[in-house]
N, C-alpha and C positions, 0 to 999 in steps of 0.2 A: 504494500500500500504506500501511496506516496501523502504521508502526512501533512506536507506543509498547502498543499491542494492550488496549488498555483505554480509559475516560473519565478524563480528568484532575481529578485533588481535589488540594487540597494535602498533605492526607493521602498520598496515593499518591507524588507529590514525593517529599519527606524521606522515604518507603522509599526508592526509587529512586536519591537522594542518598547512601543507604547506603553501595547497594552502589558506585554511581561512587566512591565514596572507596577502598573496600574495591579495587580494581580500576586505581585512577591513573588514572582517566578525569574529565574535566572537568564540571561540577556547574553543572544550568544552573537558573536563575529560574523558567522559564515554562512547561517540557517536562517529562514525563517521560521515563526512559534509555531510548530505543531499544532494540529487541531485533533483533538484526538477523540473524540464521538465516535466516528468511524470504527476506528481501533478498538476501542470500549467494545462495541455490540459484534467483532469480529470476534476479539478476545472469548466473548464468554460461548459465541457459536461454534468456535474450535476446540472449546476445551476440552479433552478425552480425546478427539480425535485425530491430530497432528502431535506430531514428535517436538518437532521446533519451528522456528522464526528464521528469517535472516534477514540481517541488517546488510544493507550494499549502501557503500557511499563512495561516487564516482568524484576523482580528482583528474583535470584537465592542467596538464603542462603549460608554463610559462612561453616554453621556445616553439609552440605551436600555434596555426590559426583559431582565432574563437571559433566554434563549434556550433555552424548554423548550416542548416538544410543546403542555403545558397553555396556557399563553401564546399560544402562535399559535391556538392554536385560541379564546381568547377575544377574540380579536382586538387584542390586543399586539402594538405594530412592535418589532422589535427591528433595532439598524444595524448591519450588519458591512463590513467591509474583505475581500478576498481577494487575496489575494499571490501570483504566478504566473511561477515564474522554469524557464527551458528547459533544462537539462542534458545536451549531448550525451552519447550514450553513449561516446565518446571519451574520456573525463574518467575516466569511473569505472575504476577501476584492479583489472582482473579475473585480475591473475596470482595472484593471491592470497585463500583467505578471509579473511588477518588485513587486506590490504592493501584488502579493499569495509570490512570492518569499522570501519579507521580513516577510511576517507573518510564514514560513514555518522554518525558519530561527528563528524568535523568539519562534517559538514552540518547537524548538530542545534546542534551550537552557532553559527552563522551564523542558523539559521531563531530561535534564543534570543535573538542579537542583535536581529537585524531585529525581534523581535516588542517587544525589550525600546525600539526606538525608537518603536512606534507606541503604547506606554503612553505614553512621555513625551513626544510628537507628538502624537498624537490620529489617525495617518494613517501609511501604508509611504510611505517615499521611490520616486521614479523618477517612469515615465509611469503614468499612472489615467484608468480609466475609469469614465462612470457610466451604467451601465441605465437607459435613461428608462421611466419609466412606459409600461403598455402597454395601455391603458384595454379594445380590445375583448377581451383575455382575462379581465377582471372581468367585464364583459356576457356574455360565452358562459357562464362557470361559473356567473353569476346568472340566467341563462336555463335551463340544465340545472337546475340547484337548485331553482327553481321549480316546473316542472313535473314533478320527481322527488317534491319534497315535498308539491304537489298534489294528486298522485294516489293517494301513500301516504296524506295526510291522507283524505283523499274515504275512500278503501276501510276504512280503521280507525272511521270517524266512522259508515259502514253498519253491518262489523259492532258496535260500541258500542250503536248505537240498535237494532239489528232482532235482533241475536246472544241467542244463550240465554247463561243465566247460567256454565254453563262455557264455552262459548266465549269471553267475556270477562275469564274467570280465567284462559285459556289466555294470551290478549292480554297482562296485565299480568303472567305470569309470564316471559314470553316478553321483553316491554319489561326486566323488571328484572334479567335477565339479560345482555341487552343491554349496558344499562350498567353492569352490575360486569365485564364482559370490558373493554368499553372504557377502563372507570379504572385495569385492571387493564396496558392496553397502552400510555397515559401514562406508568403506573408507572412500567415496564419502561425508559423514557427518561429516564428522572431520575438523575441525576448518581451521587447515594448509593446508588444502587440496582445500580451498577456488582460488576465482577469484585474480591476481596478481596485486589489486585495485593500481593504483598511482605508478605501476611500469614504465609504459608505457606516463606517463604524459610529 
C-alpha cells in the first residue's frame, strides 16, 4: 500500500508537517505523513492470514536523470536503489486502531531515517543486490518493435502515396491526435500535476 496517497513535492511536505505538528506526531525530511485508515482496516483483514508485510523504499541516484515517464521514454537512464525489509505480521500490533496507527507512524520514521542515510551515502546499508543486464530482453522488444513498426510504416506509406486526399487528412488527423493523448498521458505522471494534498485541509 502506498501510505502517503499522493506524489511527493516538497510543497506537499510542509503541508503534511503541519499537521504532524498540529497532532504530536514526528516530522520527517523525506516523507510525506502517512494516512493510515487504509492500513488500519487492511491490518485487521489480514490478520491470520498473511505471514508478513514488506516495507520497499525506493532511493533515486544523485548522478542520474529525475525519473519521469518523459525521460524514459527519450531514452534517459535514470539509477535507483530499492530497499526491501520483511515485517512479520507478528510485529504489527493489531489490538488496537490507535496501537497499527503508532506502529505505522514509527515505520515512516525509520523508512525517513534509512532514506535520510542513502542521501548522505549514496547507497541503503545491509546486503545488495545488482540486476545484471539482460541483453536478450533488449533483442526481443527490438525484434517486436521492428517488425511492428515495419509494417505500420509499409501500410501508412501505401495509403500516403495511392490514398485520396481525404483519406490522408483522415491519417494526419488521426496521427495528431494520437499524440496530444499521448502528451497528455506523460502529463498525467509529472510530479506537479499530482492531487492538491493539504490544500483543502
Amino acid at each position: 500500500m502506498f501510505l502517503e496517497g499522493t506524489r511527493f513535492t516538497e510543497e506537499k511536505r510542509l503541508e503534511s508537517m503541519k499537521v504532524a505538528r498540529q497532532k504530536g506526531l514526528p516530522e520527517l525530511k523525506h516523507h510525506i505523513l502517512p494516512r493510515t485508515k487504509g492500513f488500519i482496516l487492511t491490518a485487521h483483514g489480514m490478520k491470520d492470514k498473511v505471514d508478513a508485510v514488506y516495507d520497499v523504499t525506493i532511493g533515486f541516484k544523485s548522478n542520474g536523470v529525475t525519473p519521469t515517464l518523459n525521460n524514459v521514454i527519450n531514452g534517459k537512464a535514470c539509477q535507483a536503489e530499492v530497499n526491501v525489509r520483511r515485517i512479520p505480521f507478528s510485529e504489527i500490533p493489531t489490538d488496537s486502531d490507535e496501537a497499527i496507527s503508532n506502529w505505522v507512524h514509527k515505520l515512516y520514521r525509520e523508512k525517513d531515517e534509512k532514506y535520510e542515510e542513502f542521501v548522505q551515502q549514496g547507497h541503503f546499508s545491509g546486503f545488495s543486490y545488482d540486476i545484471p543486464y539482460r541483453y536478450h530482453d533488449l533483442i526481443n522488444w527490438l525484434c517486436w518493435m521492428l517488425l511492428f513498426c515495419l509494417l505500420w510504416t509499409y501500410y501508412l506509406f501505401q495509403l500516403i502515396i495511392y490514398g485520396s486526399f481525404s483519406t490522408k487528412m483522415v491519417i494526419i488527423i488521426i496521427i495528431v491526435i494520437l499524440v496530444v493523448i499521448f502528451r497528455q498521458m506523460i502529463s498525467v505522471t509529472e510530479t506537479e500535476k499530482g492531487s492538491s494534498y493539504g490544500k483543502n485541509d
